[in-house]
C-alpha positions as CSV (number, residue, x, y, z in Angstrom):
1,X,18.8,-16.9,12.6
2,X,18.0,-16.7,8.8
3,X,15.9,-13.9,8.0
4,X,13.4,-15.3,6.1
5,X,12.7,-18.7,5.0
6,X,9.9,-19.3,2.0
7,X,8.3,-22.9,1.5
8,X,5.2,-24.2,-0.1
9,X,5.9,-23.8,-3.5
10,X,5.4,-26.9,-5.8
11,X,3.8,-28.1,-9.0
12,X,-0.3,-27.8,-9.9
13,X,-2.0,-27.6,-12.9
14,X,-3.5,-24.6,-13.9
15,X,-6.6,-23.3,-11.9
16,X,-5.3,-24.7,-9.1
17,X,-4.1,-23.3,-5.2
18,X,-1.4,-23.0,-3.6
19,X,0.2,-21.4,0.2
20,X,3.3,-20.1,0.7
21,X,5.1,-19.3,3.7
22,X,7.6,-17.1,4.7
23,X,9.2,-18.0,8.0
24,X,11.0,-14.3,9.4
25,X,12.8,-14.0,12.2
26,X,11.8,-11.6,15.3
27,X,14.0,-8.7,13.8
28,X,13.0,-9.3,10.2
29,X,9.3,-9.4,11.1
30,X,9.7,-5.8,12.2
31,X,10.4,-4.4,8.9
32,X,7.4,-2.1,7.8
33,X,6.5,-4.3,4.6
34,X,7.1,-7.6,3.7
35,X,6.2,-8.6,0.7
36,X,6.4,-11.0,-2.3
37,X,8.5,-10.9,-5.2
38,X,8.4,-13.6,-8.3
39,X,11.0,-14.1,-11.1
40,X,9.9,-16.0,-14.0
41,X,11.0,-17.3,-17.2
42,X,12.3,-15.0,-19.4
43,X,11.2,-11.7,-17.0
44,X,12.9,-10.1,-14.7
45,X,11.8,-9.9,-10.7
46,X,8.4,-8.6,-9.9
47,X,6.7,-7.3,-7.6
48,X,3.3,-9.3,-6.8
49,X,2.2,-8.6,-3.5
50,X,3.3,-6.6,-0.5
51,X,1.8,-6.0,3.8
52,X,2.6,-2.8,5.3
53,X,3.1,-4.7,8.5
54,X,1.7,-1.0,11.4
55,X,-2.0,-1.5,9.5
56,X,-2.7,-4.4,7.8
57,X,-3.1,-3.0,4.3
58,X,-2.1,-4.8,1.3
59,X,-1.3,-3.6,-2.4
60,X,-1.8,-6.2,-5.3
61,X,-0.1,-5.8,-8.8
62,X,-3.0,-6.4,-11.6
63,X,-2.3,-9.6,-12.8
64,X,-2.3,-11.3,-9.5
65,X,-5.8,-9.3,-7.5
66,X,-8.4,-11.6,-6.8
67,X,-6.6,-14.2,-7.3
68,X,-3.9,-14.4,-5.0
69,X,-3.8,-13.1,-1.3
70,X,-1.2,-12.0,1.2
71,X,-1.5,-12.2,5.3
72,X,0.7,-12.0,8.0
73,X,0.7,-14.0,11.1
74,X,1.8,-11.7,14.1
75,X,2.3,-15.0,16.4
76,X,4.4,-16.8,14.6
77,X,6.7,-14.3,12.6
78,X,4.9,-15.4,9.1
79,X,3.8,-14.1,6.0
80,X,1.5,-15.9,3.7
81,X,0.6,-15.6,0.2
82,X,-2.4,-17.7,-0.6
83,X,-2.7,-18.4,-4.4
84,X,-6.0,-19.3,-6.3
85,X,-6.7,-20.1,-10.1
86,X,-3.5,-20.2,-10.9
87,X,-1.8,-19.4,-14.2
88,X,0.7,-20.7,-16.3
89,X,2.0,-17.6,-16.3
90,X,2.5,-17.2,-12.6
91,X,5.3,-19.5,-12.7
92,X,8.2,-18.6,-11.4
93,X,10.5,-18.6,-8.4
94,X,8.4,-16.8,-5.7
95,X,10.7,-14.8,-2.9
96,X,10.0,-13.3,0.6
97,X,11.6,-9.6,1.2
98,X,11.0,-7.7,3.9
99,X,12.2,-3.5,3.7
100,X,11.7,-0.7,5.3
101,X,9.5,0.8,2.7
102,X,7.4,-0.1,-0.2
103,X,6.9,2.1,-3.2
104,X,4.4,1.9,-5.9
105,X,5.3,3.6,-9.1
106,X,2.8,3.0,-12.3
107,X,1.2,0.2,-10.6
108,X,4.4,-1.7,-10.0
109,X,5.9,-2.8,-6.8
110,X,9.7,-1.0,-7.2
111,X,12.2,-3.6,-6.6
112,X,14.9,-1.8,-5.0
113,X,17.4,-3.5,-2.6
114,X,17.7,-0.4,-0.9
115,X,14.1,-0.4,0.5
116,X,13.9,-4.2,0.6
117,X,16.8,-4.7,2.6
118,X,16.0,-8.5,3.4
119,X,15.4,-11.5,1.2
120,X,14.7,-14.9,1.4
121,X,16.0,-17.8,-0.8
122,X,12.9,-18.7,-2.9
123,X,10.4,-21.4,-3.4
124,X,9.7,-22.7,-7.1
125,X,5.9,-22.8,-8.3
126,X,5.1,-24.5,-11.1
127,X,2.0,-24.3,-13.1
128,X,0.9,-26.6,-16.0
129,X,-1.7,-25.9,-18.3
């Protein structure tokens, strides 16, 4: 079974929403954070939004609070990010991870492989201004 699975990505002009989902499996799911990574033009990967799966609670990097929203769905395995008033500048390719741990440092979500053991393949988002 592959770990996790991202769709819902797409093109939208700006202001506009969108929903990804990121399909885990059972064994995946029971990672303590899963989380959402995006790589854009030009940037390297960041850190945009993570779920520390035992409580619920959710950490946001600035330029995406109040705007964008993550959830996970205990039933089905899923993780969502929900994405209002979109940005040109949130394009990018959007990845699913799921770790064992999830570290803040300055504000940022650390993107280490050795805490986010578990990737997905990606889903493009495209916004046009």
């Amino acid at each position: 079974q592959v770990p996790l699975v991202e769709s819902g990505g797409g093109s939208v002009q700006a202001g506009g929403s969108l929903r990804l989902t990121c399909q885990a499996s059972e064994y995946t799911y029971t990672n303590n954070c899963l989380g959402w990574f995006r790589v854009s033009p030009g940037k390297e990967r960041e850190g945009v939004a993570y779920i520390y799966t035992a409580d619920g609670s959710t950490y946001y990097v600035d330029s995406v609070k109040g705007r964008f929203a993550i959830s996970q769905d205990n039933a089905n395995s899923a993780v969502y990010l929900q994405m209002s008033s979109l940005k040109p500048e949130d394009t990018g390719m959007y990845y699913c991870a799921a770790g064992l741990s999830c570290t803040v440092v300055t504000g940022h979500i650390e993107v280490d492989e050795a805490e986010w053991g578990y990737w997905g393949q990606g889903t493009q988002v495209t916004i046009s201004s």
